[in-house]
N, CA, C and O of each residue as an XYZ file, in Angstrom:
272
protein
N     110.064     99.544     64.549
C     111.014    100.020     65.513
C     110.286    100.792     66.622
O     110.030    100.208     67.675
N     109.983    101.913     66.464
C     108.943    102.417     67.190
C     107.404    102.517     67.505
O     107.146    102.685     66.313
N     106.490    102.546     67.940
C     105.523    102.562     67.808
C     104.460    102.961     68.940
O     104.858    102.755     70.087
N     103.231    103.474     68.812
C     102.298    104.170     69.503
C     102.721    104.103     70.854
O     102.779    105.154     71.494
N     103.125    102.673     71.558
C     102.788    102.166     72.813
C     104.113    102.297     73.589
O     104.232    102.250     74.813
N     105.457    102.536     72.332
C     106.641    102.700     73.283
C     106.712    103.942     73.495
O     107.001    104.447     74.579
N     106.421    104.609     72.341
C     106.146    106.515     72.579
C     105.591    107.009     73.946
O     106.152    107.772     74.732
N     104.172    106.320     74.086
C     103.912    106.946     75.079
C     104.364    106.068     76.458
O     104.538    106.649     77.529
N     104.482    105.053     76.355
C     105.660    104.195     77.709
C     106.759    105.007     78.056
O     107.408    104.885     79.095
N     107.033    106.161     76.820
C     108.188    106.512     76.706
C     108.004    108.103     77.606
O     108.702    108.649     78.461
N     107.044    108.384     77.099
C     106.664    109.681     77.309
C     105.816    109.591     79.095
O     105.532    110.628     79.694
N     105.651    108.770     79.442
C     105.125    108.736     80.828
C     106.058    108.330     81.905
O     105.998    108.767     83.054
N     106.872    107.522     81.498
C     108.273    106.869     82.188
C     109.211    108.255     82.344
O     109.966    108.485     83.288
N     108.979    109.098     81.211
C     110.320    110.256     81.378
C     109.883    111.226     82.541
O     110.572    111.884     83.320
N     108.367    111.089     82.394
C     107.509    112.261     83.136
C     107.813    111.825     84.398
O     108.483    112.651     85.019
N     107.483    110.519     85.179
C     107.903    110.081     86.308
C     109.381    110.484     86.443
O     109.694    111.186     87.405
N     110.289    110.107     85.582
C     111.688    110.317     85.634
C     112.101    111.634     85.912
O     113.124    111.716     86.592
N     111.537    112.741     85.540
C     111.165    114.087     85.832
C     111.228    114.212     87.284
O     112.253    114.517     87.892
N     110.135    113.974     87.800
C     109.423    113.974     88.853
C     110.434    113.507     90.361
O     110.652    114.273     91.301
N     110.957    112.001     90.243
C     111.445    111.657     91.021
C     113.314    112.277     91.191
O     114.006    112.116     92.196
N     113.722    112.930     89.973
C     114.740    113.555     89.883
C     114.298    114.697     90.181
O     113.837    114.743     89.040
N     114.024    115.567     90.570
C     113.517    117.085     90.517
C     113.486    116.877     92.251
O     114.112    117.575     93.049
N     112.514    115.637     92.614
C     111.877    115.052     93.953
C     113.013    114.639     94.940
O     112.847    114.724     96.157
N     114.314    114.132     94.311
C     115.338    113.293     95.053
C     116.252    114.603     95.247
O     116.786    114.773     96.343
N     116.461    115.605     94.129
C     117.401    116.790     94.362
C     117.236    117.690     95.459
O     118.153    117.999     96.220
N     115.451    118.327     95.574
C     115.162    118.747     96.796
C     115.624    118.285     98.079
O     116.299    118.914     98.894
N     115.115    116.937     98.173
C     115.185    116.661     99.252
C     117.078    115.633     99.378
O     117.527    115.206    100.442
N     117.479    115.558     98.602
C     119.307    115.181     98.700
C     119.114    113.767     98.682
O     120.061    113.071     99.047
N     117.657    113.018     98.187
C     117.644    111.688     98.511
C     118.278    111.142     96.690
O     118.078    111.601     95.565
N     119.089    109.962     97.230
C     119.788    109.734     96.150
C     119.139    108.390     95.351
O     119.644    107.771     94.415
N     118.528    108.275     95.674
C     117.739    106.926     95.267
C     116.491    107.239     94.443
O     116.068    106.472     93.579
N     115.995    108.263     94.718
C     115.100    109.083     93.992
C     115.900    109.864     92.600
O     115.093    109.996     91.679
N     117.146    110.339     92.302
C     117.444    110.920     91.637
C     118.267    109.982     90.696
O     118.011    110.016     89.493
N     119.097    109.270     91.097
C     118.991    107.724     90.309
C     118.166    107.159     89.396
O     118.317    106.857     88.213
N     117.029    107.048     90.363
C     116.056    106.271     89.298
C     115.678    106.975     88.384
O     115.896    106.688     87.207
N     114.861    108.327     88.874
C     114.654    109.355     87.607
C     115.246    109.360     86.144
O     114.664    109.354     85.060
N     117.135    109.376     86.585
C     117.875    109.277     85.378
C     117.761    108.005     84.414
O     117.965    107.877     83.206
N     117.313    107.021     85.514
C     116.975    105.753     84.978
C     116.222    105.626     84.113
O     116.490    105.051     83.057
N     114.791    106.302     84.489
C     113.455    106.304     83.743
C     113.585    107.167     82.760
O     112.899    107.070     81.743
N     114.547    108.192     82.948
C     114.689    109.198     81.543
C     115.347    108.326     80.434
O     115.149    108.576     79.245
N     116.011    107.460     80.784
C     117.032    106.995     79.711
C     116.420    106.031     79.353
O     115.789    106.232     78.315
N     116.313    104.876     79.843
C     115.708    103.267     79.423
C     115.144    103.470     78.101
O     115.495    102.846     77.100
N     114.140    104.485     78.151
C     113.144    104.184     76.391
C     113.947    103.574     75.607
O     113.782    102.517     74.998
N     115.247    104.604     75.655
C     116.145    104.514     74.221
C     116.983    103.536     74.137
O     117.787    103.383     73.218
N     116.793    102.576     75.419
C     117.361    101.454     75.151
C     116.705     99.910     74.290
O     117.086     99.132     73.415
N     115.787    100.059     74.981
C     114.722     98.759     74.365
C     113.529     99.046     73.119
O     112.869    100.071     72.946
N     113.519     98.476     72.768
C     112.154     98.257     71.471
C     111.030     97.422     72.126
O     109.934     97.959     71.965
N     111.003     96.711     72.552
C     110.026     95.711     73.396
C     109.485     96.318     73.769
O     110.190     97.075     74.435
N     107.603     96.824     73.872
C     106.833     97.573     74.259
C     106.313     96.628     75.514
O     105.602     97.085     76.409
N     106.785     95.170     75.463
C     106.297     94.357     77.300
C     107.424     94.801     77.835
O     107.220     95.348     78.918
N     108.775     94.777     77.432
C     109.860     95.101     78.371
C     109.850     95.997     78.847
O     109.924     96.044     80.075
N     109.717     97.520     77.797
C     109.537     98.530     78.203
C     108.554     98.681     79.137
O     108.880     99.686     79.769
N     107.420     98.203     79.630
C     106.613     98.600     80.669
C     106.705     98.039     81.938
O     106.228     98.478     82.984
N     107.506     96.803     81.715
C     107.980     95.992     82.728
C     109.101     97.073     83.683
O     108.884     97.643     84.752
N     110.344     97.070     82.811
C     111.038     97.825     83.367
C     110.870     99.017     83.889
O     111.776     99.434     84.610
N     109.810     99.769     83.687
C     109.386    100.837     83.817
C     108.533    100.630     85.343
O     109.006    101.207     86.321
N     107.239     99.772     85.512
C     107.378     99.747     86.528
C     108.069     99.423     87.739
O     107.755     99.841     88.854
N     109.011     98.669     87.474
C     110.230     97.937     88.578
C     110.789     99.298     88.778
O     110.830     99.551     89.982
N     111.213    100.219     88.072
C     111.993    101.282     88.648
C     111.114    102.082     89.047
O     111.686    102.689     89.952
N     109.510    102.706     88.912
C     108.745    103.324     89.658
C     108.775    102.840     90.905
O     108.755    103.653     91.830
N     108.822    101.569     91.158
C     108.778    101.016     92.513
C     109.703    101.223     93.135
O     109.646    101.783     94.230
N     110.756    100.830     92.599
C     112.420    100.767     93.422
C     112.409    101.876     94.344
O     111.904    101.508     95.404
N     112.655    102.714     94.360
C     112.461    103.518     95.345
C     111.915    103.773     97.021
O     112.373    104.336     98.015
N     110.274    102.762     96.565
C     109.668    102.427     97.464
C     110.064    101.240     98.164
O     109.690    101.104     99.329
N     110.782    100.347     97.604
C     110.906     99.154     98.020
C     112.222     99.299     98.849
O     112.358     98.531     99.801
N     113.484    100.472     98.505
C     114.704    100.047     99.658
C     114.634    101.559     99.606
O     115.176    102.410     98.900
N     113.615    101.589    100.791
C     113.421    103.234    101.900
C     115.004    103.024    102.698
O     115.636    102.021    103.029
N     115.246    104.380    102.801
C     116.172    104.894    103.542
C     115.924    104.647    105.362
O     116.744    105.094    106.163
């Protein structure tokens, strides 16, 4: 069920998720604070340690990809 590689997928995805929520609140950008919640939550959705990193970067990106 769990294992080494989703833990820490898990644990670096939340840290970004941190980051870009903390990042989107300052500044009122909503696309930033979105995703954050995004990246906080996902772990606990999937078991797939390719999905999980997949998805993980698509939403690090998102942000960058539909600028305001």
């Amino acid at each position: 069920m769990f294992s080494a590689t989703n833990l820490i997928a898990g644990i670096i995805t939340g840290a970004f998720g941190l980051g870009y929520y903390v990042y989107g609140k300052k500044q009122s950008r909503m696309i930033f604070m979105f995703t954050g919640i995004a990246l906080m939550v996902y772990p606990y959705l999937f078991a797939n340690s390719t999905l999980l990193i997949v998805i993980g970067l698509i939403l690090i990106l998102l942000p960058f990809v539909f600028r305001d």
